[in-house]
N, C-alpha and C positions, 0 to 999 in steps of 0.2 A: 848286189851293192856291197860295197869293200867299206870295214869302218877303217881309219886310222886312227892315230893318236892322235891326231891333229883335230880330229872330228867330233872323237868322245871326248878331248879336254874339251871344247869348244862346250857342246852336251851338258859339260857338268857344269862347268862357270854360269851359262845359260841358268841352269835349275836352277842356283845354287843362288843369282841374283832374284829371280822368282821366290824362293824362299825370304828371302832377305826383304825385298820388296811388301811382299805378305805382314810380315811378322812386323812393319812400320808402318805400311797401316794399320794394322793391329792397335798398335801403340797410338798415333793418333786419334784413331773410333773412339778408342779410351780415355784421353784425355779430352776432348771436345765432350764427350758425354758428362766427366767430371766437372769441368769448367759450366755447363748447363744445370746442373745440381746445384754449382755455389751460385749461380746468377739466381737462379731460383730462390734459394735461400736467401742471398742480399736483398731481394726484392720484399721476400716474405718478413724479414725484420724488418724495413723500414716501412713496414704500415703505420698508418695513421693511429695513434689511439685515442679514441673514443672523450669524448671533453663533455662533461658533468655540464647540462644545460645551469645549473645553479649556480656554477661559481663565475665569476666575475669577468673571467680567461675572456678578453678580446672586446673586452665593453669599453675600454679605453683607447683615447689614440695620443700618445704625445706629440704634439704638434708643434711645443718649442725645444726640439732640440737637432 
């Protein structure tokens, strides 16, 4: 089997996209796993907090306005 230039440029651009290819998913794995961190986090701040059975919070309803 005879290589030529034709063959090995061919070869390397080949690899060369395989690298490149690689190294962007890379980078998106990475960001989707980030972006699921801050969801998680947005989720975890806006829990509900806790309402003192004693105070007043929701005994009323205004009805004229």
């Amino acid at each position: 089997m005879e290589i030529t230039a034709a063959s090995a440029s061919a070869y390397q651009q080949a690899s060369l996209q395989n690298d490149v290819a690689l190294v962007v998913a890379g980078k998106a794995k990475d960001n989707l796993e980030l972006q699921g961190a801050m969801a998680l986090q947005l989720l975890e701040s806006a829990a509900l907090a806790a309402v003192d059975p004693a105070s007043s919070l929701g005994q009323s309803i205004d009805i004229l306005a």
